[in-house]
MIZA-732910 format. One line per field, with one value per residue (C-alpha): residue in three letters; residue number from 1; x, y, z. Coordinates in Angstrom, 2 decimals. Example, Ala and Ser with C-alpha at 12.3 -4.5 7.8 and 13.67 -1.06 7.14 Angstrom:
2
residu	c(ALA; SER)
num	c(1; 2)
east	c(12.30; 13.67)
north	c(-4.50; -1.06)
up	c(7.80; 7.14)
END
This chain:
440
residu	c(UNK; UNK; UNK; UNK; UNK; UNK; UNK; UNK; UNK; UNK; UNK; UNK; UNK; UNK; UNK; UNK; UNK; UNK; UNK; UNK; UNK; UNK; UNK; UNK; UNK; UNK; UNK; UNK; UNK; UNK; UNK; UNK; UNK; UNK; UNK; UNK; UNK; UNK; UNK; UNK; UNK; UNK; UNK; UNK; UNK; UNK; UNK; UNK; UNK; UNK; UNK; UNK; UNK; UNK; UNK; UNK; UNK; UNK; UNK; UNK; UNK; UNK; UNK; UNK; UNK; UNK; UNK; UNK; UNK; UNK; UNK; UNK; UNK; UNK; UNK; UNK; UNK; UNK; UNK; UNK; UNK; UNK; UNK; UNK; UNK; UNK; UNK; UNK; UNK; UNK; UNK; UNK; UNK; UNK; UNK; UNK; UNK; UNK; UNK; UNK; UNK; UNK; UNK; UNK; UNK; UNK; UNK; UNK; UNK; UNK; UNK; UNK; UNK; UNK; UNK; UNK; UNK; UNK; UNK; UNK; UNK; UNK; UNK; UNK; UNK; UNK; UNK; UNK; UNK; UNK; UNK; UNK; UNK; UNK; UNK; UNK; UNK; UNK; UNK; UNK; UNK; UNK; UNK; UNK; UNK; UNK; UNK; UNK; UNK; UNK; UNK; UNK; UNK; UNK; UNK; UNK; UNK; UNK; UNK; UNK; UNK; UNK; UNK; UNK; UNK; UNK; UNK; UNK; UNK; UNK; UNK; UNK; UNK; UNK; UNK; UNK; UNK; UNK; UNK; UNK; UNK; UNK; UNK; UNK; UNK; UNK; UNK; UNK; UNK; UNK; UNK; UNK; UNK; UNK; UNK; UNK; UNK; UNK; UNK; UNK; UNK; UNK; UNK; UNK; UNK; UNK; UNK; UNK; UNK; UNK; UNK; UNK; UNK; UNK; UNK; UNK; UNK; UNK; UNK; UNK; UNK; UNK; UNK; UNK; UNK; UNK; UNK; UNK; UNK; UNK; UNK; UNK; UNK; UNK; UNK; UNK; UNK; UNK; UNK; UNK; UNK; UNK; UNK; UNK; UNK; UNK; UNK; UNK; UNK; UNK; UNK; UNK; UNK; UNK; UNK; UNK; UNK; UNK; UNK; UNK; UNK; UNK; UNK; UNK; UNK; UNK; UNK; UNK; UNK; UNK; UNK; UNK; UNK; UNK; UNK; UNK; UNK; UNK; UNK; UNK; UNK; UNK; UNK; UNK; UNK; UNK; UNK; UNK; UNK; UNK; UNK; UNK; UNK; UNK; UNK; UNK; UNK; UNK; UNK; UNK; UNK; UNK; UNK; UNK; UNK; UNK; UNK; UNK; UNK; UNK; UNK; UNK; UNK; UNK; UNK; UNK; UNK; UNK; UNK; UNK; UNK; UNK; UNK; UNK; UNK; UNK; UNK; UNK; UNK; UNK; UNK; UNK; UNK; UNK; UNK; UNK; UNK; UNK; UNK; UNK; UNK; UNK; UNK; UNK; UNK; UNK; UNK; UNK; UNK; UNK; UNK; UNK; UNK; UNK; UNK; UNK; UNK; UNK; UNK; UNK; UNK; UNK; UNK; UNK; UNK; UNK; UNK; UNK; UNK; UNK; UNK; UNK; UNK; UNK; UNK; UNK; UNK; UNK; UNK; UNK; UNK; UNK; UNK; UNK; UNK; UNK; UNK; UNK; UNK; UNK; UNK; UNK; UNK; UNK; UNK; UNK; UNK; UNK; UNK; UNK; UNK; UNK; UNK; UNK; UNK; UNK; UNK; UNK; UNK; UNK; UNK; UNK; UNK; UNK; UNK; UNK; UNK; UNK; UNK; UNK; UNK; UNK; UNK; UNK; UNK; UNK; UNK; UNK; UNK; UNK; UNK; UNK; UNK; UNK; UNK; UNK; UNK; UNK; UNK; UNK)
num	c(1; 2; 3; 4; 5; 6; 7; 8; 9; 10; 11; 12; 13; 14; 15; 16; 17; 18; 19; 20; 21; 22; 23; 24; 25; 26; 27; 28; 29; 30; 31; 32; 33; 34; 35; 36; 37; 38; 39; 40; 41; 42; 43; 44; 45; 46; 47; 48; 49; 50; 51; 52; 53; 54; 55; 56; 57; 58; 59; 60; 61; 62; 63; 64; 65; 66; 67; 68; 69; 70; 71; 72; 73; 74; 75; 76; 77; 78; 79; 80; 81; 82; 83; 84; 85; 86; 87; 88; 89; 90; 91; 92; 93; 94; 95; 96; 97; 98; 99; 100; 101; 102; 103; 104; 105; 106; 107; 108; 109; 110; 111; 112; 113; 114; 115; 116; 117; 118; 119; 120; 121; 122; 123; 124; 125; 126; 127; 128; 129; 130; 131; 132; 133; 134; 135; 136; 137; 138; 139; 140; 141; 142; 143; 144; 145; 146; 147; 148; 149; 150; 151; 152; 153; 154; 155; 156; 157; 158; 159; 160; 161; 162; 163; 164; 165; 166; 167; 168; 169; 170; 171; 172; 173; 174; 175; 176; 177; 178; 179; 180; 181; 182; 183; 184; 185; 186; 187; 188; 189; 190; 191; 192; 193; 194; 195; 196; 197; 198; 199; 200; 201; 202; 203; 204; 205; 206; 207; 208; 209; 210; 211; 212; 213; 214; 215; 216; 217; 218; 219; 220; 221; 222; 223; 224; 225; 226; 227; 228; 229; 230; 231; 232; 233; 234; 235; 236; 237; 238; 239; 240; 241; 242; 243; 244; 245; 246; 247; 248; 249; 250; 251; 252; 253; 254; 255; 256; 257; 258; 259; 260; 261; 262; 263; 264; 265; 266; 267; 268; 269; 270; 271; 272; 273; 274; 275; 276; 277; 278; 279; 280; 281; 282; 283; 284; 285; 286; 287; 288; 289; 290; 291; 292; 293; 294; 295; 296; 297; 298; 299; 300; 301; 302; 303; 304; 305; 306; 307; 308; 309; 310; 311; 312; 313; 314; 315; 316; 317; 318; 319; 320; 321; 322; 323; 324; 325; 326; 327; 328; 329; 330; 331; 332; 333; 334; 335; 336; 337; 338; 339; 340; 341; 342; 343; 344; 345; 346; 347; 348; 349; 350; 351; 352; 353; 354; 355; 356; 357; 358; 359; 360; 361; 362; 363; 364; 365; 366; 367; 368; 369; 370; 371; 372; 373; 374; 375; 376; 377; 378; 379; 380; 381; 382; 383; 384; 385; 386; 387; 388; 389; 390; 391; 392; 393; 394; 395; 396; 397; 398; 399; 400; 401; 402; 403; 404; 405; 406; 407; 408; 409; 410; 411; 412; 413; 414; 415; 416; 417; 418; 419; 420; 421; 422; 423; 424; 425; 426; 427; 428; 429; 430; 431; 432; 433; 434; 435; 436; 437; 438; 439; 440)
east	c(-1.67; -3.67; -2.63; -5.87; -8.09; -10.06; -10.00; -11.88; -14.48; -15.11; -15.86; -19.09; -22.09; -24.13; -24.04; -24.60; -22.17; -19.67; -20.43; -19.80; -16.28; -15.20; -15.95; -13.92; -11.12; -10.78; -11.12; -8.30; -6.15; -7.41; -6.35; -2.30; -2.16; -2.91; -0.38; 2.43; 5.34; 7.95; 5.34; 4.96; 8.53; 9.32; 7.13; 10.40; 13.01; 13.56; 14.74; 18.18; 18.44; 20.51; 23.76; 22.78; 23.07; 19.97; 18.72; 15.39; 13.05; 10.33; 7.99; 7.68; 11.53; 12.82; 10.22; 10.43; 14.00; 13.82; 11.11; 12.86; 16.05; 13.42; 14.14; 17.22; 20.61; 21.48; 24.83; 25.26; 22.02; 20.96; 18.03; 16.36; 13.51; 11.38; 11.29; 14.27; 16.22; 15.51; 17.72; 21.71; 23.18; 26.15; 25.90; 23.12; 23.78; 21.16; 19.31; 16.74; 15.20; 12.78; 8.95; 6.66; 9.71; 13.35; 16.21; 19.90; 19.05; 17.19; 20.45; 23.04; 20.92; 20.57; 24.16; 25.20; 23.25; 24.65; 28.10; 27.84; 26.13; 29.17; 31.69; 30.07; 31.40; 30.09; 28.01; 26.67; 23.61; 20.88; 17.58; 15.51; 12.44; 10.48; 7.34; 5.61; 6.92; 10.62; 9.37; 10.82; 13.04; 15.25; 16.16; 18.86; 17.16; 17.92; 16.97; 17.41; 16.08; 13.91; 12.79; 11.54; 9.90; 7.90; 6.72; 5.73; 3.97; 1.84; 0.87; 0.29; -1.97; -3.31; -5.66; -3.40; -3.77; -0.66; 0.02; -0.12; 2.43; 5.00; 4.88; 6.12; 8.87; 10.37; 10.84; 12.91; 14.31; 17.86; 16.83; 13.12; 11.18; 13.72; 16.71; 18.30; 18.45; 21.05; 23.59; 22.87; 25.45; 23.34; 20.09; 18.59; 14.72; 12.55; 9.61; 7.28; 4.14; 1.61; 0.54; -0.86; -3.57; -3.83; -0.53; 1.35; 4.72; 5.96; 4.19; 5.45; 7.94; 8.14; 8.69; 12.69; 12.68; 10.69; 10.52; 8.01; 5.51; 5.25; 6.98; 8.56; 5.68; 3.08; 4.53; 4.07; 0.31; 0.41; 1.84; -0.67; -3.59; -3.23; -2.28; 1.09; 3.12; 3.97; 4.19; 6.81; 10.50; 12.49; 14.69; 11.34; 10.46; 14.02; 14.58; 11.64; 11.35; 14.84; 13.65; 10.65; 13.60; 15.96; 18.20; 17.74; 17.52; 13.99; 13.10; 13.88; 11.32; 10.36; 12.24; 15.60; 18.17; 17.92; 14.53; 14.61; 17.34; 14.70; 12.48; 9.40; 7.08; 3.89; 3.98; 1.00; -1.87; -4.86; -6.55; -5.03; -5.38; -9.41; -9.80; -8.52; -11.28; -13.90; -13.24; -13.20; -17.00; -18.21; -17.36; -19.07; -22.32; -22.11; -23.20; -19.84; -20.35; -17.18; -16.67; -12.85; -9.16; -8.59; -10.72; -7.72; -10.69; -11.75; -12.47; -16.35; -16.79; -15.97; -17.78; -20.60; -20.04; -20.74; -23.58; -25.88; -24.90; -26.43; -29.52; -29.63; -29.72; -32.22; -34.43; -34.44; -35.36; -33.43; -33.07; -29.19; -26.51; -24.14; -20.64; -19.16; -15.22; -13.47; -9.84; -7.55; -6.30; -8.58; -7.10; -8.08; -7.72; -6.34; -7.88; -7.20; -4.69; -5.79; -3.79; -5.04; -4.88; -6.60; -8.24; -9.53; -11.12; -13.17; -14.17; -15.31; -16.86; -18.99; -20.10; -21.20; -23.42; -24.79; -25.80; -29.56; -29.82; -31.84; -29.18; -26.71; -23.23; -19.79; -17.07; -12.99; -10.73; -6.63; -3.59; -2.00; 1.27; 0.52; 0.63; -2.10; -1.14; 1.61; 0.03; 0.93; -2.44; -3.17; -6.97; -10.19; -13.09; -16.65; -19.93; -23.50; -23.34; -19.71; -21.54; -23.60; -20.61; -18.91; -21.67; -22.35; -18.50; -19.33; -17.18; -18.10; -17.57; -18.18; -15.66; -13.24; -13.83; -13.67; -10.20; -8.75; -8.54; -10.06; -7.21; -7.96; -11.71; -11.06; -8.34; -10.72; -13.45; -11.23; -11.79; -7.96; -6.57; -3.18; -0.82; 2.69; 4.48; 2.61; 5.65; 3.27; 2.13; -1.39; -2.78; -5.60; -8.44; -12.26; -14.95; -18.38; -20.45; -24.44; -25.77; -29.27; -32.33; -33.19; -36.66; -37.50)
north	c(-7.14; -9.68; -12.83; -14.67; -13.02; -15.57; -17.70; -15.42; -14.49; -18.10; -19.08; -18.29; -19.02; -15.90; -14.61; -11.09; -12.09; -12.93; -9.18; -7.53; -9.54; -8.80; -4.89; -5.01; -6.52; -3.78; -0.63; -1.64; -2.75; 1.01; 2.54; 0.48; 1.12; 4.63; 5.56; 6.43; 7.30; 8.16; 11.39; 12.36; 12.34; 14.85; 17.14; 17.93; 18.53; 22.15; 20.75; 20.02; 16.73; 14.91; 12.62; 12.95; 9.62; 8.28; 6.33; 4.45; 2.58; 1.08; -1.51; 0.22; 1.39; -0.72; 0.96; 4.74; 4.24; 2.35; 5.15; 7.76; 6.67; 7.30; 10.85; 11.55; 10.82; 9.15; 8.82; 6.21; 3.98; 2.51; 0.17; -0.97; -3.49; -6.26; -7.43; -8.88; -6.35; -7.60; -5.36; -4.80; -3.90; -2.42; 0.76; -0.11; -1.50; -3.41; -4.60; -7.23; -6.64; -7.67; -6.86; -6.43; -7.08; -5.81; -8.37; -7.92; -6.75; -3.86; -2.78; -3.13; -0.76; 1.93; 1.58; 1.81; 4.78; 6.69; 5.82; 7.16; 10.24; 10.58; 10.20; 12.32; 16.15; 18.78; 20.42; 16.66; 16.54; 13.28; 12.38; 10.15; 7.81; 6.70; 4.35; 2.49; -0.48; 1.47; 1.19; -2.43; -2.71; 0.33; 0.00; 1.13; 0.56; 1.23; -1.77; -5.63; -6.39; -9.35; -7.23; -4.68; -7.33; -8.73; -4.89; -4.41; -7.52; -6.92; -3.36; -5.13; -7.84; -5.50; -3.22; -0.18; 2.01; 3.02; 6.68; 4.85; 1.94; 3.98; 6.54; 3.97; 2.60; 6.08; 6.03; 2.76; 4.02; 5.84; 6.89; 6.86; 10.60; 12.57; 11.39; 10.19; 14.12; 14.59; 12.83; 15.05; 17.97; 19.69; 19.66; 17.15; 16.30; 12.92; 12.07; 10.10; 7.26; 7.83; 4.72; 6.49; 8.41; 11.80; 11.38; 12.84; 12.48; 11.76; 8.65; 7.52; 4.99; 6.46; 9.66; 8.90; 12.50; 14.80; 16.00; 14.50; 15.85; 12.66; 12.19; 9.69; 10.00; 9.84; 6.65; 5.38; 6.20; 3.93; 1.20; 1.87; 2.37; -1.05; -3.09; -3.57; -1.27; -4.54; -6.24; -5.31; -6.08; -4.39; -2.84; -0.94; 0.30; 0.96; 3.63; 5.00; 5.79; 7.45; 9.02; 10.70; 11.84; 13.57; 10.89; 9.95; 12.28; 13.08; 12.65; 15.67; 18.64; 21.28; 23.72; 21.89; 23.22; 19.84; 19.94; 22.21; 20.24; 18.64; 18.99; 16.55; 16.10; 13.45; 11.97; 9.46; 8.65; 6.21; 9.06; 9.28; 5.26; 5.10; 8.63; 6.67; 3.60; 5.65; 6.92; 3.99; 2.94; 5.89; 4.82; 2.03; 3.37; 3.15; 6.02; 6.23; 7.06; 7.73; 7.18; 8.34; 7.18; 8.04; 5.00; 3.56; 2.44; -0.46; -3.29; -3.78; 0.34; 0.35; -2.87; -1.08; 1.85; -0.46; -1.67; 1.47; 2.74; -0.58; 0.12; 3.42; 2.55; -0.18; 2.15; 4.42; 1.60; 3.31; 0.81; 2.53; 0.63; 2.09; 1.46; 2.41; 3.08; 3.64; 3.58; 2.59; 0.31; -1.28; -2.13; -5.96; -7.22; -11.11; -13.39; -16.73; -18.22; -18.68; -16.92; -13.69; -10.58; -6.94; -7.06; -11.07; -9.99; -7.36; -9.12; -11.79; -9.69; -8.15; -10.94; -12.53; -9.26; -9.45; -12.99; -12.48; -9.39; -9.39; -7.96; -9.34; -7.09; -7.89; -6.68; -6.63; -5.50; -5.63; -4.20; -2.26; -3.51; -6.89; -8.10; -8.68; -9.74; -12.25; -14.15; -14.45; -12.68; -9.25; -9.63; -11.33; -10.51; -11.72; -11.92; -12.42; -16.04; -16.04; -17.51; -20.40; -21.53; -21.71; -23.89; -25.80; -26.93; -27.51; -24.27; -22.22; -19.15; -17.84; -20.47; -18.77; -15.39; -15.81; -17.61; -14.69; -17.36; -15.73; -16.95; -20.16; -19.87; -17.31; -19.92; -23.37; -20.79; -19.94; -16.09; -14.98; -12.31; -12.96; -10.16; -10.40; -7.31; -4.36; -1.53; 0.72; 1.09; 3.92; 1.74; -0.58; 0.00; -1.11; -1.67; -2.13; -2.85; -2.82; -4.94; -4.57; -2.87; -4.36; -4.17; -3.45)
up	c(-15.82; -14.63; -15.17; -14.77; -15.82; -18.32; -15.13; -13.19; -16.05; -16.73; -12.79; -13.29; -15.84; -15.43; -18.15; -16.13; -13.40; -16.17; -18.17; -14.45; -14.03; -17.09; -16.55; -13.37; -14.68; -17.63; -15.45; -13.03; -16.47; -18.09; -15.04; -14.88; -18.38; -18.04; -15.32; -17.37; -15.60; -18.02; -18.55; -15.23; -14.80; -17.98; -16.27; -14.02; -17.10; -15.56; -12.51; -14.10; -12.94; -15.46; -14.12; -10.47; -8.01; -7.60; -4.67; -5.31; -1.95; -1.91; -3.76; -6.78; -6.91; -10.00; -12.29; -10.81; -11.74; -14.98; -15.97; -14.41; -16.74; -19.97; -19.38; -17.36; -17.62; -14.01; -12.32; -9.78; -8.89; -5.42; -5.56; -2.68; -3.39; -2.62; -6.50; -8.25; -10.74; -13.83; -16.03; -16.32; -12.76; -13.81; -12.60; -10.05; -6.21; -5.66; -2.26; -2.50; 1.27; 3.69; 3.40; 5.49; 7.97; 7.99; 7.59; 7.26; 3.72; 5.16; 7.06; 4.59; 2.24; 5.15; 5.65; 1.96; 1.65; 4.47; 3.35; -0.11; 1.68; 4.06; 1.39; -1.05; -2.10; 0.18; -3.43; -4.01; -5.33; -4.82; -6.55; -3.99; -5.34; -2.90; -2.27; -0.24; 1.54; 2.51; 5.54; 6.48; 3.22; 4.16; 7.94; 10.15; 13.81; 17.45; 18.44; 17.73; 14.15; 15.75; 18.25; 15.97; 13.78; 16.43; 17.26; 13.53; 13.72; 16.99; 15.80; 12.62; 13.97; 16.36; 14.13; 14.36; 11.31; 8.73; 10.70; 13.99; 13.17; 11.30; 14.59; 16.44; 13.76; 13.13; 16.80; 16.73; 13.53; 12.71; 9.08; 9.60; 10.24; 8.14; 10.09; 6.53; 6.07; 8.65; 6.78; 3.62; 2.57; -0.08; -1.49; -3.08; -4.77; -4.16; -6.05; -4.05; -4.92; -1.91; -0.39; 2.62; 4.18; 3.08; 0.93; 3.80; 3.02; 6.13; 6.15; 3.10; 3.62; 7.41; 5.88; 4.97; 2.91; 5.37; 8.52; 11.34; 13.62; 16.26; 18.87; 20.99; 23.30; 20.41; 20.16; 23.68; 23.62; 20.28; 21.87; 25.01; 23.44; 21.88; 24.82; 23.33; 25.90; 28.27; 25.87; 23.52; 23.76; 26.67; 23.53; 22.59; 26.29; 26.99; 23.46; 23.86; 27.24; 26.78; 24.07; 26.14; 28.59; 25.58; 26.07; 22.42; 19.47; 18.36; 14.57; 12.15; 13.16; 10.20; 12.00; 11.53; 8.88; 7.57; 6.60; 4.13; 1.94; -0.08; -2.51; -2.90; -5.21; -4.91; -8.60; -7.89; -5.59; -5.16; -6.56; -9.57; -9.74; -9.41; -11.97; -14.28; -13.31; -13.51; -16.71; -17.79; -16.35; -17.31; -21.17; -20.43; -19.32; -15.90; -13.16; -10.84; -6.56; -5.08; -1.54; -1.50; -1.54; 1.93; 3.57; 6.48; 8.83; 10.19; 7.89; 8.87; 8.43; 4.76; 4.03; 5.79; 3.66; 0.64; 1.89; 2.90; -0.58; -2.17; 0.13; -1.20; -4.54; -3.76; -1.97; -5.31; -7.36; -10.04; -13.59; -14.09; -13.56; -10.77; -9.98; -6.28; -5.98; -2.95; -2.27; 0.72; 3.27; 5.93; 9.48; 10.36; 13.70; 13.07; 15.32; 13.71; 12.55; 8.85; 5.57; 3.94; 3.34; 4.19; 0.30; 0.70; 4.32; 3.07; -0.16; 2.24; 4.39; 1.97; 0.03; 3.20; 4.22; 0.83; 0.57; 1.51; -0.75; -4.14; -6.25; -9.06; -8.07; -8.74; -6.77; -7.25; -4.52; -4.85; -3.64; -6.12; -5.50; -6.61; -2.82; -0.34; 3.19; 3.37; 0.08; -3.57; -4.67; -4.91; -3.86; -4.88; -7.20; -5.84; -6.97; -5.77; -5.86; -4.17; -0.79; -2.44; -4.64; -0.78; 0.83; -2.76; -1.76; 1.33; 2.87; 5.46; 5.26; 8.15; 10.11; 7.69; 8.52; 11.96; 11.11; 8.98; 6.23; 3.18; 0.96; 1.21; 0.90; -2.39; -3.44; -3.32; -5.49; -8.25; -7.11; -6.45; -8.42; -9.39; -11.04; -9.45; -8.77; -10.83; -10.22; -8.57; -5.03; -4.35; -1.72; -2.24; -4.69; -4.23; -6.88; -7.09; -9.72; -9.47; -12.94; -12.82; -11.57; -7.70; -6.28; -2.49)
END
């Protein structure tokens, strides 16, 4: 799964440093191997699902389909992805769209789908799979596609967290916050990966199979509370504020007649990812903290997190060897003008407030997906001698952090983790491990 592995084990000759790498790198490949799921899907046999039209979204939508097809007979297929299709499309209609932007792509899909929805028999039934990332790759807006870009980017950039940015979009959205459901006739079931907070479902993928609680003034005070409210295109004043006015139809509420046409199911969650990771470290004789799969904070909290648990430990002056988990996605407020991603910033982050500490730790952070920030790596794995390696090449990295340029820092070290597209999406996963016993 990942592809360099032996590169990253090799970047270092401490022989401790090298054991910890190597650790990391086999719990997160445990934990993909483990997820398995053609089983999770034949847990739903008694739904009687067998030669429906299926509509997969997302980032992970060519495997949910290819595994759903393990175990059902499918009728028609729409895939909507970022990843090429790499099997026979003969029955399949296939969108490669935009990420983490709409494009034309994005639209044509939307409109596809609510074609074959319109033209379908009123006792049509629909199997949905839906991940992460349908947010910009499934897309029929009320505005100007650029102009809704360049809103997704400055709530992007601006430090906004998942909940808050998708408020907004579902509010600039014609299929976003259950408003796909108004063009259903009958019922239908989606299986959803979580890649959000709480694995709310109507925050996955803007919530295209459920009904939403926001509003269109909830997504004002976004947009205000931000500094983005002058900022943003006319478009965006001009639909929301007629939105606030019920000039504009409001996203699906749980009271609607349409809301209740689905069935979902959450198949898989960052949870589920980091059980499996700490099964595998506790095989390997290590004591496992947990500090959650829900951590969407700022990017300096959770590397703070990291740290009072290391001065914990240190404190204890306990001889086991620890390993700390977390799951999540950080918000990062870009300043610079540098190349990374969420997963590099935090790595860097944390290996820079550990560089005066007596301890030999390795750490591994990646997006699950395969993708962190607009890069082609999926995150970084650091060590305790990750900041001298920097300044032995004469880097700084602190000039880089304060650029947002970890990837080019973690590229120039060897430390990138590479993977491609994995065909799951939980978020992104943190690990820790602590190889020896520290003294005060």
């Amino acid at each position: 799964m990942i592809k360099n592995k032996a590169l990253l084990v090799e970047k270092t000759q401490n022989p401790t440093l090298k054991a910890g790498r190597e650790v990391l790198i086999e719990a997160v490949e445990y934990a993909f191997h483990s997820i398995d799921l053609a089983s999770i899907f034949s847990k739903y046999l008694d739904k009687k699902l067998n030669g429906q039209p299926v509509t997969a979204i997302g980032k992970a939508s060519v495997s949910m389909l290819q595994n759903f097809q393990e175990i059902f007979e499918v009728g028609s297929c729409i895939v909507v992805s970022k990843a090429d299709f790499p099997v026979n499309k003969e029955k399949v209609e296939f969108f490669k769209a935009g990420h983490p932007f709409p494009d034309r792509n994005s639209m044509k899909a939307a409109k596809f789908v609510l074609k074959t929805l319109k033209n379908a028999s009123p006792n049509s039934s629909f199997v949905f799979l839906i991940s992460g990332g349908g947010s910009s790759l499934f897309e029929l807006p009320r505005v100007p596609l650029e102009d809704l870009a360049n809103t997704t980017k400055m709530l992007l950039f601006s430090g906004a967290t998942i909940e808050e940015i998708n408020t907004v979009r579902k509010h600039l959205s014609q299929v976003k916050g259950g408003q796909l459901l108004r063009h259903l006739k009958s019922k239908a079931t989606a299986f959803l990966m979580s890649d959000v907070v709480n694995d709310r479902i109507d925050l996955i993928a803007s919530g295209l199979t459920s009904s939403d609680p926001s509003t269109y003034q909830d997504a004002l005070n976004v947009l205000q509370k931000y500094e983005l409210w002058t900022v943003v295109p006319k478009t965006v004043q001009t639909v929301i504020l007629e939105g606030i006015q019920g000039h504009i139809p409001e996203t699906l509420k749980d009271w609607e007649p349409e809301a209740k046409l689905v069935e979902n199911y959450l198949i898989l969650t960052n949870r589920d990812f980091l059980t499996h990771m700490e099964t595998y470290l506790r095989s390997r004789g290590f004591e496992v903290i947990s500090l959650g799969s829900d951590n969407h904070i700022d990017v300096d909290l959770l590397a703070n997190k990291f740290t009072s648990v290391v001065h914990s430990l240190k404190m204890e002056g306990t001889s086991k060897k620890f390993a700390i988990l977390a799951g999540g996605e950080v918000g990062v407020k870009v300043r610079g003008n540098g190349k990374g991603g969420r997963c590099q910033e935090l790595a860097l982050r944390l290996s820079l407030a550990l560089s005066k500490e007596n301890l030999n730790y390795t750490f591994l952070t990646l997006g699950t997906d395969g993708i962190d920030g607009p890069t082609d790596a999926a995150g970084a794995l650091t060590d305790s001698d990750t900041i001298h390696k920097a300044f032995r090449l004469s880097l700084n990295p602190e000039e880089k952090l304060l650029n947002n340029d970890s990837y080019n820092l973690f590229k120039t070290l060897g430390d990138l983790i590479i993977t491609g597209p994995t065909g799951i999406n939980v978020k992104d996963i943190y690990g820790m491990l602590i190889l020896e016993k520290q003294t005060n």
